[in-house]
LOLO-179818 format. One line per 5 residues: number of its first residue (from 1); their letters; for each residue y, z, x of N, C-alpha, C. Coordinates in steps of 0.001 Angstrom, whole numbers. Layout:
% LOLO-179818
NUM	A	Y,Z,X,Y,Z,X,Y,Z,X | ... .
***
This chain:
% LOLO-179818
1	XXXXX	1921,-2352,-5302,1815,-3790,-5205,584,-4309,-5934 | -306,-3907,-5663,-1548,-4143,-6632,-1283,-4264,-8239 | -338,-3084,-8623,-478,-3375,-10063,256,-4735,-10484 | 585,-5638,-9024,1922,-6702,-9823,1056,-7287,-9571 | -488,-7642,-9826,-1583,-8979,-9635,-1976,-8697,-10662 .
6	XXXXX	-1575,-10584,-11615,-2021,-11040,-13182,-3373,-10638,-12822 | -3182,-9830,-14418,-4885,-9604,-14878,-4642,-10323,-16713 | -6165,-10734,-16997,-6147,-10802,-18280,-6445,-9123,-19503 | -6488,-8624,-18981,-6660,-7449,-20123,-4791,-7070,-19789 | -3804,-7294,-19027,-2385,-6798,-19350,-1778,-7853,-19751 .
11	XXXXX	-980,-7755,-20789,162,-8737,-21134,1645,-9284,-20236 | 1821,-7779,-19568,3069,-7820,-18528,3160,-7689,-17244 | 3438,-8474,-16668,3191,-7475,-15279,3992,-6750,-14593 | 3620,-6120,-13516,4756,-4860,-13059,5529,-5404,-11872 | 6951,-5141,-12294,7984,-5828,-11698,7466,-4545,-9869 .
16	XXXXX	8040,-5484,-9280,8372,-4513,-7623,9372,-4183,-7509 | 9922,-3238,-7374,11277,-3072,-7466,11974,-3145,-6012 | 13310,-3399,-5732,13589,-3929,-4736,13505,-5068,-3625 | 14173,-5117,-2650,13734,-7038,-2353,12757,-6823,-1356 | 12234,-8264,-979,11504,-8547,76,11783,-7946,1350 .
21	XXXXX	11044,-7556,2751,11641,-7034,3568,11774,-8113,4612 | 12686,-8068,5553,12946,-8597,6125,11399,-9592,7440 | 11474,-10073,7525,10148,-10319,8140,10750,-10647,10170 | 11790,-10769,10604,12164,-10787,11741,12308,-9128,12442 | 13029,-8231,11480,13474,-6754,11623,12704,-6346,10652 .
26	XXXXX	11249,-5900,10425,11090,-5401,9135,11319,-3859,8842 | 10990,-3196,8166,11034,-1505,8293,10250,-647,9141 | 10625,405,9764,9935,1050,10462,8614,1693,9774 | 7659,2086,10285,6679,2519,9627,5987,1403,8943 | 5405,1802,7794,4598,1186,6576,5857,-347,6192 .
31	XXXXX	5152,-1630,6362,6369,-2269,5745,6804,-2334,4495 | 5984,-1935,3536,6343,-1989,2126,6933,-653,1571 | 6952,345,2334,7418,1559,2235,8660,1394,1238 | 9697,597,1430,10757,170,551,10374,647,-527 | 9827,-420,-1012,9097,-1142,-2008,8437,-76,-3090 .
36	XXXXX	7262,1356,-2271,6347,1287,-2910,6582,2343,-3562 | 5544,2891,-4520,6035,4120,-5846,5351,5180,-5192 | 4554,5057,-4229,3664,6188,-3689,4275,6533,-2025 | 5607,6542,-2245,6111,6632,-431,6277,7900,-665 | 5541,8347,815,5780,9452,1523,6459,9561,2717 .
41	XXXXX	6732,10741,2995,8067,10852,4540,7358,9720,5584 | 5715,10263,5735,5253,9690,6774,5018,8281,6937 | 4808,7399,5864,5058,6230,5303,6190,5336,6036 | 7584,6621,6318,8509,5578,7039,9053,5615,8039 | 7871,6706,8886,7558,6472,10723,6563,6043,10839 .
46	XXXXX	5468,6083,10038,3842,5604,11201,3803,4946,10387 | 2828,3715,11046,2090,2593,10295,789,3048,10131 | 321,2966,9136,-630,3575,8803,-1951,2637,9048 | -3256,2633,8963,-4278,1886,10361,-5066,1081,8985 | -5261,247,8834,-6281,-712,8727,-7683,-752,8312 .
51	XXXXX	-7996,-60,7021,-9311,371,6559,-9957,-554,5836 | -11323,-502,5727,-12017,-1285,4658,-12315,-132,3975 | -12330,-694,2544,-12043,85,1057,-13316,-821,729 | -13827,-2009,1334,-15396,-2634,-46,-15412,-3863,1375 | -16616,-4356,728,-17399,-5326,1569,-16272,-6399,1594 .
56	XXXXX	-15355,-6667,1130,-14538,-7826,1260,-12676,-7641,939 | -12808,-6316,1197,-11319,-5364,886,-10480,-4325,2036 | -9367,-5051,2039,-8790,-4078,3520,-7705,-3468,2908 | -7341,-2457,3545,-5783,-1627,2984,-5397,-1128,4332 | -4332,-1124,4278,-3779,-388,5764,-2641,321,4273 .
61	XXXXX	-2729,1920,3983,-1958,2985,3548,-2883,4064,3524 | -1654,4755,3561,-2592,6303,4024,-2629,7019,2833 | -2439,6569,1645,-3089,7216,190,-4819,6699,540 | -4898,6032,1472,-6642,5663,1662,-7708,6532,2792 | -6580,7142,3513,-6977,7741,4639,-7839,8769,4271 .
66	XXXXX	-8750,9696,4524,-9655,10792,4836,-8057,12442,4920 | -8216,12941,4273,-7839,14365,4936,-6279,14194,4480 | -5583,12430,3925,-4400,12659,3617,-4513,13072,1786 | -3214,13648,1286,-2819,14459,208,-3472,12946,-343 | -4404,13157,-1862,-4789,12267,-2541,-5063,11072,-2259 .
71	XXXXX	-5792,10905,-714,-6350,10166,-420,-7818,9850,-251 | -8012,8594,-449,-9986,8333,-172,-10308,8498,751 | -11755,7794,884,-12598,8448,1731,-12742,7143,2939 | -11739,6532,2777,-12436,4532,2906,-13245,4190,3315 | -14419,4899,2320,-16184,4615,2673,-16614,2874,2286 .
76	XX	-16925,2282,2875,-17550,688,2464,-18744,463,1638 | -19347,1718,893,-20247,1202,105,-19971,883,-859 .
***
């Protein structure tokens, strides 16, 4: 999802593939799980928790988590 926010150094931006999720019934787990290019199994049972990534930046996915496969550290400095 990030890469589909206009920047000026890209000319195109990156389509999302698939639709919006439902917002009454949404998906189990992660809600964008649908959606995203980095889904994992666990992605579409647990919701993954709510980190700060920078002094003014939140992510709730577990590519951010500590100890998950190619994930950060979600240190705030």
């Amino acid at each position: 999802l990030i890469n589909a926010i206009p920047s000026a150094q890209r000319n195109e931006l990156v389509e999302i593939r698939g639709s919006v999720p439902d917002l009454v019934n949404p998906p189990s787990g992660c809600r964008f799980h649908p959606r995203c290019n980095y889904v994992r199994d666990l992605c579409k049972n647990e919701k993954p928790k709510v980190l700060q990534v920078e002094k003014d930046h939140i992510v709730a996915c577990f590519l951010y988590e500590v100890g998950y496969e190619g994930g950060e550290s979600g240190r705030t400095d």
